[in-house]
C-alpha positions in Angstrom: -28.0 5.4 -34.2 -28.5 4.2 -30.8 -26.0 2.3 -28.3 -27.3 -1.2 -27.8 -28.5 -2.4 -24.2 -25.8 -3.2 -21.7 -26.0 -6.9 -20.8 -26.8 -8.0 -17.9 -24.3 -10.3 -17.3 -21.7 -7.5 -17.9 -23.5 -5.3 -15.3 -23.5 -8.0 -13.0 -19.2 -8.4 -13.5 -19.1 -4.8 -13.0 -20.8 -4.9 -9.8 -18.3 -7.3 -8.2 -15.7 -5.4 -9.8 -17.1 -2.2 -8.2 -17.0 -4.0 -4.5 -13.5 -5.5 -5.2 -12.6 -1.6 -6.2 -13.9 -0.7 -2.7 -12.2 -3.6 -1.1 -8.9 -2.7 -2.2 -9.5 0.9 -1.4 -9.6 -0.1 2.0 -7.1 -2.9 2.2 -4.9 0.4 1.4 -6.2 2.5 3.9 -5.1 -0.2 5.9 -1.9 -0.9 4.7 -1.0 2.7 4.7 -2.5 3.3 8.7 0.1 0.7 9.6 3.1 1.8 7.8 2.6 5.3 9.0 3.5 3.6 12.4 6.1 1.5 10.7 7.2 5.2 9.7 7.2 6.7 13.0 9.2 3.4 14.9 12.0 4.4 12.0 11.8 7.7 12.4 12.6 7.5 16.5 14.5 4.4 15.6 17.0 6.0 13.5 15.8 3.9 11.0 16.3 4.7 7.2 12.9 5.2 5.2 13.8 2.7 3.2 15.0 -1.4 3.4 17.1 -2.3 0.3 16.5 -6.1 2.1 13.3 -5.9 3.0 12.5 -4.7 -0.5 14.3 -7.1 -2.4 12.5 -9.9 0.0 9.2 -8.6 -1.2 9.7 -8.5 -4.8 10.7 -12.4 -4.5 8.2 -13.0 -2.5 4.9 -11.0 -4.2 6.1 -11.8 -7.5 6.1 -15.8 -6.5 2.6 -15.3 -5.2 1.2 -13.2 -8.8 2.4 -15.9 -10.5 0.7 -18.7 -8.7 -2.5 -16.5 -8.6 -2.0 -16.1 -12.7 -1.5 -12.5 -12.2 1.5 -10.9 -14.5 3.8 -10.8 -12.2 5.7 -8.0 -13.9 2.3 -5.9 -13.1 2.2 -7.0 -9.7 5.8 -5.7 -9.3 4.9 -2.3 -10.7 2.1 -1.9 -8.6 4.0 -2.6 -5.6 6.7 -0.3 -6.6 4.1 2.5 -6.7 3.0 1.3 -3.6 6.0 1.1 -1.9 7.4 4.7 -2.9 4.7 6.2 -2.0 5.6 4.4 1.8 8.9 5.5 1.4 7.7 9.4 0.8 5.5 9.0 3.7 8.8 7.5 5.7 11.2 10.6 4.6 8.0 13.1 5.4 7.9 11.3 9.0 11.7 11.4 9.5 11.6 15.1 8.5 8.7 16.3 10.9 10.6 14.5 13.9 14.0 15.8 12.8 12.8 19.1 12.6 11.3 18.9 16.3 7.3 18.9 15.1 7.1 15.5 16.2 8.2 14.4 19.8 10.3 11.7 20.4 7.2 9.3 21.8 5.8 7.3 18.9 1.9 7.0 19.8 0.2 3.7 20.7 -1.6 2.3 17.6 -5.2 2.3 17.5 -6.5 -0.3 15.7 -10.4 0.4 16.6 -9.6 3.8 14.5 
């Protein structure tokens, strides 16, 4: 028995899948470059890792957009909850290095041509 052809209309769709795949890869990358600063600012700051407010701000906020953009916004909540722990892991790691004296007290300038 064989497997029929694949249409090309579905490999067309999962070619612009495949490059929104790589653009939210690096919308990450991004995201996650500038809350390792966000991180650091805390972490000399004597800021907690984590913002109860802030958080609770989001929430409202990204789940008003999902819905608008007819995204689940249940789904868009989990996915920034995965999101945002992992920031907060990153924050406590951050906390810990400068705490511990592996990190000076100077938070480095931010380079955005990186």
């Amino acid at each position: 028995m064989t497997t029929p052809a694949v249409p090309a209309e579905i490999l067309g769709l999962r070619s612009s899948i495949d490059n929104i795949d790589a653009a939210l890869v690096h919308l990450l990358a991004e995201r996650f470059k500038l809350t390792e600063r966000v991180g650091q600012l805390k972490a000399v700051g004597g800021l907690p890792p984590a913002d109860p407010t802030r958080d609770r701000q989001q929430i409202a906020r990204l789940t008003g957009i999902a819905t608008q953009a007819g995204l689940d916004p249940e789904f868009a909540e989990g996915f920034r909850a995965f999101i945002v722990a992992e920031v907060i892991r990153h924050h406590e790691r951050i906390a810990a290095e400068y705490a511990a004296g592996r990190r000076d007290g100077e938070v480095p300038a931010l380079d955005t041509f990186a």
